[in-house]
C-alpha positions in Angstrom: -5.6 3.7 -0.9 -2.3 4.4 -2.9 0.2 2.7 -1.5 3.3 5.2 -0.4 5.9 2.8 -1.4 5.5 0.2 -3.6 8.2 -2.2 -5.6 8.3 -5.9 -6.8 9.4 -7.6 -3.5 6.9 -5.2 -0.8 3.6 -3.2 -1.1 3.9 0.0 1.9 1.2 1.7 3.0 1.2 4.8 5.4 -1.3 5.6 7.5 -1.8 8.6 9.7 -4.7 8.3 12.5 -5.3 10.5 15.3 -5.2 14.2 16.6 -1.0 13.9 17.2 -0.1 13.3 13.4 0.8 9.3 13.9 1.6 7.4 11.6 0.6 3.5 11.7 2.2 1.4 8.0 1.0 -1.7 6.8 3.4 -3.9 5.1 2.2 -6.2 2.6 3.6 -8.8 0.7 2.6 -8.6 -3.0 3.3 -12.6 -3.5 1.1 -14.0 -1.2 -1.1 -10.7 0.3 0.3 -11.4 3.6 0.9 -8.2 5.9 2.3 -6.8 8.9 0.9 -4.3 10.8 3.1 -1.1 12.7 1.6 0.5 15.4 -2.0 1.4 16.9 -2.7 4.9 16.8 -6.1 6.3 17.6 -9.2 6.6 15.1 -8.0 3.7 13.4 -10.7 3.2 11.1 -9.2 3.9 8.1 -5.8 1.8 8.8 -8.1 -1.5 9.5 -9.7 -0.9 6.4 -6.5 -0.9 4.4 -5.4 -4.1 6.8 -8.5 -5.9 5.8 -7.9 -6.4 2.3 -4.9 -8.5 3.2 -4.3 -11.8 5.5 -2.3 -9.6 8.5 -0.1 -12.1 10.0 1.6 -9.7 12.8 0.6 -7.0 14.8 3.9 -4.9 15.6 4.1 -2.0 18.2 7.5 0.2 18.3 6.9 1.3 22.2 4.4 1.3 24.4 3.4 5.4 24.5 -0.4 5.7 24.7 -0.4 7.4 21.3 0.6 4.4 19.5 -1.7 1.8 21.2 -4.9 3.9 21.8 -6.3 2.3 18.8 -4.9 -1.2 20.1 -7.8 -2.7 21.4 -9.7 -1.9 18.4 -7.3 -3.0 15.9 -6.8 -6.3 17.4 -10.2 -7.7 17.3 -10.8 -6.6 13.8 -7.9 -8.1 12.5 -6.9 -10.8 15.0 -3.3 -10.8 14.1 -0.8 -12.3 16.8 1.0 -9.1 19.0 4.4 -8.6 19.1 6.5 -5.7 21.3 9.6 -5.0 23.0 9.3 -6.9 26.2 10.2 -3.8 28.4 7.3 -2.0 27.1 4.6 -5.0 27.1 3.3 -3.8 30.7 1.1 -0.9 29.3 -0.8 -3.0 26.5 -4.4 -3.7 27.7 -3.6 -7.0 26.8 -0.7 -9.6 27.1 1.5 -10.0 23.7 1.6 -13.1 21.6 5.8 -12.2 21.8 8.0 -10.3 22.4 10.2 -8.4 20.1 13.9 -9.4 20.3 17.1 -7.7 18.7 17.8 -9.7 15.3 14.8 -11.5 14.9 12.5 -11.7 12.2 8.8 -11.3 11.7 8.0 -13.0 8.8 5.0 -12.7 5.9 5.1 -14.3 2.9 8.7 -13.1 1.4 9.3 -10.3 3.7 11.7 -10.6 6.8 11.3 -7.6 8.8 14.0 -7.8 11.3 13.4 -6.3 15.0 16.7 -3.6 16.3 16.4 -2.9 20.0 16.9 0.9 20.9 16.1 1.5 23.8 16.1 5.4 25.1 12.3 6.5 23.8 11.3 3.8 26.1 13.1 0.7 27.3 11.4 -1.0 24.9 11.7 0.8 22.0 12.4 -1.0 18.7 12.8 -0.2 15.0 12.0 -2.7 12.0 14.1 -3.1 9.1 13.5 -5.0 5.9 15.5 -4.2 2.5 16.3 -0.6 2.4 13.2 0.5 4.5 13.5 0.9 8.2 10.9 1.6 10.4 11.9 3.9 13.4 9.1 4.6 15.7 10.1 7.4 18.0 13.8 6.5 18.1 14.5 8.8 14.9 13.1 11.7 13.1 14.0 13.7 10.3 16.4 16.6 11.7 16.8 14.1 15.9 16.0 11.8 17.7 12.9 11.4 19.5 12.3 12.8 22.8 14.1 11.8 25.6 12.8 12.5 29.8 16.3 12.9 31.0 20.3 12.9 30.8 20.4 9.2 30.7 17.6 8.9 28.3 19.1 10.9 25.5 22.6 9.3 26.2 20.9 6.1 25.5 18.5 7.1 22.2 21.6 8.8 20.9 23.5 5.2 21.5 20.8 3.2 20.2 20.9 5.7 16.4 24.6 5.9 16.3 25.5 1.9 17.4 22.4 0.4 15.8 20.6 2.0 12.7 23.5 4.1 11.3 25.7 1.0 10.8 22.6 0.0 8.3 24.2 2.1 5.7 23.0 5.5 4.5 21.1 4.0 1.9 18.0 3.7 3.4 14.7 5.7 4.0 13.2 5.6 6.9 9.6 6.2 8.0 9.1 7.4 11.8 6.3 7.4 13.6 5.2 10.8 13.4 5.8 13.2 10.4 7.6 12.8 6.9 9.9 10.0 5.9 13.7 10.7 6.2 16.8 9.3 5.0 19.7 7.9 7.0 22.6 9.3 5.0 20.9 12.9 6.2 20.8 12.2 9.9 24.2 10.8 9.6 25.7 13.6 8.4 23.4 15.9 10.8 24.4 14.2 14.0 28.0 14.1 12.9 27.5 18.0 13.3 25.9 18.2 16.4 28.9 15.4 17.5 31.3 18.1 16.9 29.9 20.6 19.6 29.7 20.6 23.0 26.6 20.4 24.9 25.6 20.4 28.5 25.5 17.5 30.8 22.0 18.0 31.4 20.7 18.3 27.9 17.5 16.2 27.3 14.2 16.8 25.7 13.6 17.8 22.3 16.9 17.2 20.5 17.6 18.7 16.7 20.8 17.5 15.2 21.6 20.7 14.0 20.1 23.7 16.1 21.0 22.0 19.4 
């Protein structure tokens, strides 16, 4: 498989598995071959087959919605890789993690640092990855919103999470979600800036575009 990113310092493959368009991405190390894993999806066949030609060192999961982990079990025990996930969200994995994902820490393999960002508001225990100028966003961020949100409070909180935690990484970076096309932060900075300038109903949750809400 071609990788979708590649440059001296990190090797980035994309992976989509499934019947909801999810993406999984294996990070790899070009030094040393070491990788990290993002995300479980279902029908992960051809993700673990990517995976194998490396030495996966972590197995990361950005929240705990069964779309992302339905291909958990299966991943795991071909790959073997220690588990790591938001502790608010490590309840619905069919099996304990190895640790949990906390805000500013780094998962290491080889050379690459991928630091954990806590944004909680998808789930509790939501978290986006960061390494460099690529950030990992789950279903915190899309192209065009944020990710869905189940009520008032919810949407208060993803929108706090964006605005307090990943736009302050500079609008420099790409990003890859966990569904979809890649975006880039300078774009959904300058998007929620707009919808930041209208009002918008107490009760607004849901699906959330920047620009047409």
């Amino acid at each position: 498989m071609a990788p979708h990113y590649q440059d001296n310092s990190i090797t980035i493959h994309k992976v989509k598995c499934g019947p909801y368009d999810n993406n999984a991405y294996l990070l790899v190390c070009p030094q040393t071959n070491e990788s990290i894993l993002i995300d479980t999806p279902e029908d992960p066949g051809s993700l673990i087959a990517v995976a194998r030609g490396t030495d996966v060192k972590s197995i990361l999961i950005t929240h705990n919605h069964s779309d992302h982990i339905r291909g958990f079990s299966e991943v795991t025990s071909a790959l073997g890789a220690s588990v790591g996930i938001g502790e608010p969200d490590a309840h619905a994995l069919p099996t304990p993690p190895d640790f949990f994902l906390k805000d500013g820490e780094e998962v290491k393999a080889g050379t690459i640092s991928l630091k954990a960002i806590s944004t909680p508001g998808h789930t509790p225990g939501s978290t986006c990855l960061v390494v460099g100028d690529r950030l990992f966003t789950g279903d915190t961020l899309f192209p065009g919103g944020p990710g869905k949100t189940r009520d008032p409070e919810n949407l208060r909180q993803i929108i706090q999470s964006i605005t307090s935690k990943l736009f302050v990484l500079g609008d420099g970076l790409k990003f890859y979600p966990g569904h979809g096309d890649d975006g880039d932060l300078k774009s959904s900075v300058e998007e929620h800036a707009q919808f930041a300038s209208k009002d918008h109903p107490d009760d607004l949750y849901g699906d959330v575009l920047w620009l047409s809400t």
